[in-house]
Biopython code that builds the backbone (N, CA, C, O; Angstrom):
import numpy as np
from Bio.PDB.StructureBuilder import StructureBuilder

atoms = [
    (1, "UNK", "N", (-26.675, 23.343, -94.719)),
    (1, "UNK", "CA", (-25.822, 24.406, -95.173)),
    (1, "UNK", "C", (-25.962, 25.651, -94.287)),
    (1, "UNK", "O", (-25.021, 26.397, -94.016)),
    (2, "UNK", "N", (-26.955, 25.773, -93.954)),
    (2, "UNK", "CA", (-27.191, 27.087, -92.820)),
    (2, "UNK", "C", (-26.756, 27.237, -91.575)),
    (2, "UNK", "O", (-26.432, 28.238, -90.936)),
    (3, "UNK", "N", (-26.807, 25.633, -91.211)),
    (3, "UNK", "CA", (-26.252, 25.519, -89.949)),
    (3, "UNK", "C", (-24.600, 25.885, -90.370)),
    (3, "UNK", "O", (-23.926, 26.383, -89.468)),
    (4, "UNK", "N", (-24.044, 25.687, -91.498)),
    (4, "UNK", "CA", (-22.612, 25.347, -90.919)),
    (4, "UNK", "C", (-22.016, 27.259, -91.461)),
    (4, "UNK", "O", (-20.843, 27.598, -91.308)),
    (5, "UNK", "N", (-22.981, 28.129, -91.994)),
    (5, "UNK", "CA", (-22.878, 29.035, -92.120)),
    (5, "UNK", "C", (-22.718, 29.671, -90.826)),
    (5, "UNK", "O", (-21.674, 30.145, -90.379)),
    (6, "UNK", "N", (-23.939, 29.632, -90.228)),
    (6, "UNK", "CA", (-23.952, 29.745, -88.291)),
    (6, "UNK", "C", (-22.946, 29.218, -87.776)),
    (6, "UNK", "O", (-22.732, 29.698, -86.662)),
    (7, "UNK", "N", (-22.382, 28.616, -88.009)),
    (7, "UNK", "CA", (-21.603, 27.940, -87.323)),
    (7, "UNK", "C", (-20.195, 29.068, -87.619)),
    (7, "UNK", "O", (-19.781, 29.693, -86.642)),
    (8, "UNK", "N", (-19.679, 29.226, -88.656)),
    (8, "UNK", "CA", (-18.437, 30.070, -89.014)),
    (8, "UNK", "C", (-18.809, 31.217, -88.881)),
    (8, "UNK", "O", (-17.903, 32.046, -88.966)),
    (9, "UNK", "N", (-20.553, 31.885, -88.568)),
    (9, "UNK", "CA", (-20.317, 33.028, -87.691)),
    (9, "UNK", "C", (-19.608, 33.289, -87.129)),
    (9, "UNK", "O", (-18.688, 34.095, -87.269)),
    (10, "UNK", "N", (-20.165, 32.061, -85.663)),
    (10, "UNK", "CA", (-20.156, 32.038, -85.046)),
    (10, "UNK", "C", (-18.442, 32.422, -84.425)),
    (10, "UNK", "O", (-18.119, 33.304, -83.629)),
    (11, "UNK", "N", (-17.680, 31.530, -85.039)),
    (11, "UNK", "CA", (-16.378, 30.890, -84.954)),
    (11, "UNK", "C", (-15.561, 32.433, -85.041)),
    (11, "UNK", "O", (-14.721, 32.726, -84.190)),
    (12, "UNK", "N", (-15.942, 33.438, -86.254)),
    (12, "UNK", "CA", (-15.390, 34.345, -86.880)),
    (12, "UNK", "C", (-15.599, 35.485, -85.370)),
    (12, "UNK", "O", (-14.679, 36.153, -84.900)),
    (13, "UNK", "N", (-17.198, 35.452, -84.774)),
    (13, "UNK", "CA", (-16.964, 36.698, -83.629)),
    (13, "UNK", "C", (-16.271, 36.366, -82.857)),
    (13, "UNK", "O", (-15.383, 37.165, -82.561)),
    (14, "UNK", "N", (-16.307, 35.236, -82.248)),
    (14, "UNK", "CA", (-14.940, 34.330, -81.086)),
    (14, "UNK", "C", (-13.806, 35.152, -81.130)),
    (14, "UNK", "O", (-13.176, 35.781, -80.280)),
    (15, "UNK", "N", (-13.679, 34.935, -82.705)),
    (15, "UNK", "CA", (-12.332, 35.077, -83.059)),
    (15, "UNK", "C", (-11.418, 36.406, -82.921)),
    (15, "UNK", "O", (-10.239, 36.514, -82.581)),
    (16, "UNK", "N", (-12.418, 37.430, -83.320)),
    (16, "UNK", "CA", (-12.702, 38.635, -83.342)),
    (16, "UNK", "C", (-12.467, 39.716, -82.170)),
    (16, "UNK", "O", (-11.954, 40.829, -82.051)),
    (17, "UNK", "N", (-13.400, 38.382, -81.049)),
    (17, "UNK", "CA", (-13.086, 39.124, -79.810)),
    (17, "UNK", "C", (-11.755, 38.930, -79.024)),
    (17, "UNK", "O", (-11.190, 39.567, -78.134)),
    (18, "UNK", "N", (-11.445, 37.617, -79.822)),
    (18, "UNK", "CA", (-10.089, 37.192, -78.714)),
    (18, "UNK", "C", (-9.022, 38.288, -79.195)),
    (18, "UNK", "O", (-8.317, 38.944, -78.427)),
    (19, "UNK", "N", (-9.018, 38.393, -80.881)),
    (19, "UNK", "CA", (-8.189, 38.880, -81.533)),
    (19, "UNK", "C", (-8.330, 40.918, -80.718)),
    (19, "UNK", "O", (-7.369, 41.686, -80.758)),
    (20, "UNK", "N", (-9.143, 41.145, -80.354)),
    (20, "UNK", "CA", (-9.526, 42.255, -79.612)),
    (20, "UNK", "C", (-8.916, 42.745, -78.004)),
    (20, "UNK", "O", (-8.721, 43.909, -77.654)),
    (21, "UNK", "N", (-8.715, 41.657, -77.276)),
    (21, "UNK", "CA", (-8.601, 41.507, -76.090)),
    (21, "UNK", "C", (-6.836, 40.700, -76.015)),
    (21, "UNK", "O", (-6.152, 40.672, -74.992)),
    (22, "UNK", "N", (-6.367, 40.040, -77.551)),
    (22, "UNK", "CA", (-5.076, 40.339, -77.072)),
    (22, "UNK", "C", (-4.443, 41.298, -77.960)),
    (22, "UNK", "O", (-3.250, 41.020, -78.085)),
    (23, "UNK", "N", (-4.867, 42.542, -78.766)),
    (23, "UNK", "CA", (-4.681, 43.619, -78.756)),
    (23, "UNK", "C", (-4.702, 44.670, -78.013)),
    (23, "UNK", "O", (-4.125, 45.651, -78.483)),
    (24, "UNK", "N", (-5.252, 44.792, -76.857)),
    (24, "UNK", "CA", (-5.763, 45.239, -75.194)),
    (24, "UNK", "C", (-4.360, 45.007, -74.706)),
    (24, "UNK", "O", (-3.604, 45.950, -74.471)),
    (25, "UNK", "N", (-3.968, 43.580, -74.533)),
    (25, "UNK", "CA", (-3.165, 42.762, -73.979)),
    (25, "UNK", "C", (-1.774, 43.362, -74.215)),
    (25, "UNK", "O", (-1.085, 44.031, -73.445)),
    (26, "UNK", "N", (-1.550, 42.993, -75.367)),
    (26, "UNK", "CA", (-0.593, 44.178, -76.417)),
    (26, "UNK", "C", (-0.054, 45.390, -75.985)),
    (26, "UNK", "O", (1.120, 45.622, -75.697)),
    (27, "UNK", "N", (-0.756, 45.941, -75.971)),
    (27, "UNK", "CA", (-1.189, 47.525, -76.194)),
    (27, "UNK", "C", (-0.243, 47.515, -74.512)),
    (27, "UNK", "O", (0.933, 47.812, -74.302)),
    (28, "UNK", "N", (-1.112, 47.141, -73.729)),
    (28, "UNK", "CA", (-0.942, 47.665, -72.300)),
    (28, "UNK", "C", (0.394, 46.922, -71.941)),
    (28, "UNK", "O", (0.942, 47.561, -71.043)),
    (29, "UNK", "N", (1.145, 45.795, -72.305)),
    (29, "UNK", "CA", (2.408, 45.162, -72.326)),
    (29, "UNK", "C", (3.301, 46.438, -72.991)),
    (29, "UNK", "O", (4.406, 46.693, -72.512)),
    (30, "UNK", "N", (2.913, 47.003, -73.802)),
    (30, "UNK", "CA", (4.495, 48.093, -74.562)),
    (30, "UNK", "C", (4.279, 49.326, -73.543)),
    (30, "UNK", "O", (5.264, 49.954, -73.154)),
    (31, "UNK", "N", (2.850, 49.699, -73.073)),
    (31, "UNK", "CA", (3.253, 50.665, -72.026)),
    (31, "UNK", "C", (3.908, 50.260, -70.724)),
    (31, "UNK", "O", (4.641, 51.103, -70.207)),
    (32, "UNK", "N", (3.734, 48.945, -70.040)),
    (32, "UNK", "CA", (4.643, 48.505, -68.929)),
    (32, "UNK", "C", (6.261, 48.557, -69.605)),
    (32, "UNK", "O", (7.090, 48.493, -68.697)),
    (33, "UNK", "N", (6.838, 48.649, -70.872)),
    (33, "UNK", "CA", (7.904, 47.983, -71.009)),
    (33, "UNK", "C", (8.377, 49.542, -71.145)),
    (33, "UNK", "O", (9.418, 49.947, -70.627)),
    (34, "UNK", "N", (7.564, 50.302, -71.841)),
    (34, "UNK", "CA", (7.938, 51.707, -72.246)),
    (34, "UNK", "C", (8.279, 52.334, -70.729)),
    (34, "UNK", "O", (9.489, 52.493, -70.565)),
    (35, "UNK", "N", (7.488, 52.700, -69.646)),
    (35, "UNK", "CA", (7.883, 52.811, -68.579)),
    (35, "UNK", "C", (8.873, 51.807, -67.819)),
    (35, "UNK", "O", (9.869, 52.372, -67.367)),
    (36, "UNK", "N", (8.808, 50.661, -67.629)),
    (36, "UNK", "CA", (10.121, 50.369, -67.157)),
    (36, "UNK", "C", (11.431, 50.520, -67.860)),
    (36, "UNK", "O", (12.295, 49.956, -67.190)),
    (37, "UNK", "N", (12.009, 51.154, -69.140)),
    (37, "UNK", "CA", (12.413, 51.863, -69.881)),
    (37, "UNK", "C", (13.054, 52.741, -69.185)),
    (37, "UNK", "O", (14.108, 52.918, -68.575)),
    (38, "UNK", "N", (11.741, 53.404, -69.571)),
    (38, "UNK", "CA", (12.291, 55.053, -68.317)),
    (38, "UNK", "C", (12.801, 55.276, -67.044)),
    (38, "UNK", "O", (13.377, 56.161, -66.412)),
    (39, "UNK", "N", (12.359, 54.099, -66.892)),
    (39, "UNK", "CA", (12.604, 54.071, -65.088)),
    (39, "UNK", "C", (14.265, 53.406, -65.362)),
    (39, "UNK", "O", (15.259, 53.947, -64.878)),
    (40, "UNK", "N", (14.302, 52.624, -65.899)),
    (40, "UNK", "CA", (15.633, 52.239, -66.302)),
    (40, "UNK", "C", (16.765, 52.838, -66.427)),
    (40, "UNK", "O", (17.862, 52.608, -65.920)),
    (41, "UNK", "N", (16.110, 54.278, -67.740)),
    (41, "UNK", "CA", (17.243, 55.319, -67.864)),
    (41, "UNK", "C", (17.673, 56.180, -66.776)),
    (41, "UNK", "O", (18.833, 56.319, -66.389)),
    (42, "UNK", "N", (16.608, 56.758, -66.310)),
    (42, "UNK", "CA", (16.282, 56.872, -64.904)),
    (42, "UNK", "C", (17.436, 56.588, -63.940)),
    (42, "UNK", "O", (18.155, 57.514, -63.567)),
    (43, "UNK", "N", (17.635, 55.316, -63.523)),
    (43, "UNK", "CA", (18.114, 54.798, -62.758)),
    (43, "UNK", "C", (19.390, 54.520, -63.092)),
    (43, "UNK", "O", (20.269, 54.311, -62.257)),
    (44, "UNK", "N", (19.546, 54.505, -64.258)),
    (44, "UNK", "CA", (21.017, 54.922, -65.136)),
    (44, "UNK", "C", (22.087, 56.286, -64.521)),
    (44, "UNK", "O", (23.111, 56.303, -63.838)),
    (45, "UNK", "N", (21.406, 57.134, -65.038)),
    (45, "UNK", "CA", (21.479, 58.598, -64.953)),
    (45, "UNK", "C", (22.033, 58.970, -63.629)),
    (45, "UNK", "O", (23.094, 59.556, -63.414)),
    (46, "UNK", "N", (20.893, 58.414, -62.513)),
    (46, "UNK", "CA", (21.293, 58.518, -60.751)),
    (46, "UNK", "C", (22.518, 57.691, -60.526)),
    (46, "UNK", "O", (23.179, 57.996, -59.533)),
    (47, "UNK", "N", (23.014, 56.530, -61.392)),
    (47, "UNK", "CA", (23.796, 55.685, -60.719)),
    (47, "UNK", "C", (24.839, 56.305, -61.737)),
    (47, "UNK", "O", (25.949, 56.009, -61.293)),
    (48, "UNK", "N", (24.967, 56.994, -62.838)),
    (48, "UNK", "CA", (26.845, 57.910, -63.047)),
    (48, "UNK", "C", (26.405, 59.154, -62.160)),
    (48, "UNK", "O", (27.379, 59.374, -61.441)),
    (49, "UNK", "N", (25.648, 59.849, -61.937)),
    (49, "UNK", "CA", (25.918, 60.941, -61.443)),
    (49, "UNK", "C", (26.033, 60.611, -59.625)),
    (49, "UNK", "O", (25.925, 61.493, -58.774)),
    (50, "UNK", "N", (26.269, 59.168, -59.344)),
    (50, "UNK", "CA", (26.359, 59.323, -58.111)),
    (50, "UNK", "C", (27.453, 58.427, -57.902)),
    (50, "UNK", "O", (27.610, 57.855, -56.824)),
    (51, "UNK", "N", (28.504, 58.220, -59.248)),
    (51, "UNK", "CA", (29.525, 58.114, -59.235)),
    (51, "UNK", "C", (30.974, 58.858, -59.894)),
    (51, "UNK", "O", (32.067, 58.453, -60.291)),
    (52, "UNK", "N", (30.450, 59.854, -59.788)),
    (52, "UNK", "CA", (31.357, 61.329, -60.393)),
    (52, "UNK", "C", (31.977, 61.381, -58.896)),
    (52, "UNK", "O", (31.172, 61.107, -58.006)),
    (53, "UNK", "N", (33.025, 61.629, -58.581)),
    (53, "UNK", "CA", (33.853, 62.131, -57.960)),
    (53, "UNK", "C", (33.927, 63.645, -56.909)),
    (53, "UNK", "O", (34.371, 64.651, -57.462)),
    (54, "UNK", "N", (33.616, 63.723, -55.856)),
    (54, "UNK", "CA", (32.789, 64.461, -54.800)),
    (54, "UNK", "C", (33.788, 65.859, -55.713)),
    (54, "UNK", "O", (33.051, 66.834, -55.859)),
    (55, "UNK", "N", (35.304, 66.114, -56.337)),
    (55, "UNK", "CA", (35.562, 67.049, -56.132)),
    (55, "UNK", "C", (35.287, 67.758, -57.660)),
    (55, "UNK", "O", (35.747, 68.859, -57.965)),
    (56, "UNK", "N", (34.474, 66.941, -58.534)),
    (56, "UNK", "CA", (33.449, 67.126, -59.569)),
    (56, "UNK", "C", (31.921, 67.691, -59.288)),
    (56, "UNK", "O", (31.198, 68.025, -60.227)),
    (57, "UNK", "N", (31.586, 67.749, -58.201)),
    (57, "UNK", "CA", (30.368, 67.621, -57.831)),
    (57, "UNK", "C", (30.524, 69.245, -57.724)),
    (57, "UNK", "O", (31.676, 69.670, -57.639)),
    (58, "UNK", "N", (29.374, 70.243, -57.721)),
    (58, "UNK", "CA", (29.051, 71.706, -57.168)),
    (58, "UNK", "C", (28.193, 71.566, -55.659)),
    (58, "UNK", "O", (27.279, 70.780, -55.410)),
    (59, "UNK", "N", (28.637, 72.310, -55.004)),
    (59, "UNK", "CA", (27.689, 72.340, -53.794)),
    (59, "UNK", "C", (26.229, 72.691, -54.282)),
    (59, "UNK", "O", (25.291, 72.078, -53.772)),
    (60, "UNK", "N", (26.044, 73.455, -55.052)),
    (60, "UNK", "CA", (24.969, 73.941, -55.563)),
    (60, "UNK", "C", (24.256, 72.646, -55.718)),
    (60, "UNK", "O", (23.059, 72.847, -55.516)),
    (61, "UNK", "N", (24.497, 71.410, -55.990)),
    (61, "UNK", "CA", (23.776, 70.018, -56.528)),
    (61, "UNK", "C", (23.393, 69.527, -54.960)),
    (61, "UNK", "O", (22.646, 68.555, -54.846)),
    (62, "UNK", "N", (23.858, 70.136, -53.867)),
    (62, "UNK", "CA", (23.380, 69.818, -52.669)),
    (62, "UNK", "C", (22.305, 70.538, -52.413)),
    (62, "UNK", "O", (21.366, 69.952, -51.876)),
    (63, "UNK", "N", (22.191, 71.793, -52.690)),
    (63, "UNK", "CA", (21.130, 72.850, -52.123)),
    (63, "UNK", "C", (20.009, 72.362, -52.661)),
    (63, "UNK", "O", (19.878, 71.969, -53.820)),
    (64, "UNK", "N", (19.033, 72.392, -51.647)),
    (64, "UNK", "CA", (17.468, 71.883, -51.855)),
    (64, "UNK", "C", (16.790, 73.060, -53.260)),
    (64, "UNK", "O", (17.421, 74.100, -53.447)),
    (65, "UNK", "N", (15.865, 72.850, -53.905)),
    (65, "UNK", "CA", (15.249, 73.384, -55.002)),
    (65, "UNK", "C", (14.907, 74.760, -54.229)),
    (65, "UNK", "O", (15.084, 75.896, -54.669)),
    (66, "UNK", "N", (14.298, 74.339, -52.792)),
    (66, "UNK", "CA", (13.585, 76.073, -52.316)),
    (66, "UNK", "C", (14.780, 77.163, -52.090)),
    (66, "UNK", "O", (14.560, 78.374, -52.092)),
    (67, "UNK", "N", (15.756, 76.729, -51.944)),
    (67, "UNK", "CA", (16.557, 77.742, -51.369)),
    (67, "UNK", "C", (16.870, 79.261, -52.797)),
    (67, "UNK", "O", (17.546, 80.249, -52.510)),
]
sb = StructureBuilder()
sb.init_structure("model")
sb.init_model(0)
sb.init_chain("A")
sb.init_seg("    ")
for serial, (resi, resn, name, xyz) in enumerate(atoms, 1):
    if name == "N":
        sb.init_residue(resn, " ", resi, " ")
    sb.init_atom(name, np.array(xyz, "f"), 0.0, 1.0, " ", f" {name:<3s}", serial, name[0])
structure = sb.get_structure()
């Protein structure tokens, strides 16, 4: 009986840790998806505003930030 007690310790920390490491797994999968997301909208955003029509556009959207 002791042994098979040891035994479903045993089985239960296994379990514990896997259940740990694909919560890790998890975790760090919704931040890749959350950023490619962004990068997405991102890349959204650049591709209408770089199909607006040049006589829509302000020169001002040309001038560099320092000026």
């Amino acid at each position: 009986m002791e042994s098979r007690i040891t035994e479903l310790e045993i089985k239960l920390a296994l379990q514990e840790e896997l259940m740990d490491a694909l919560n890790l797994t998890v975790a760090r999968q919704q931040q890749q998806i959350d950023l490619l997301q962004e990068q997405l909208r991102h890349l959204y955003r650049l591709q209408q505003a770089g199909s607006q029509p040049e006589e829509q556009r302000s020169l001002r959207d040309d001038i560099p930030p320092h000026y």
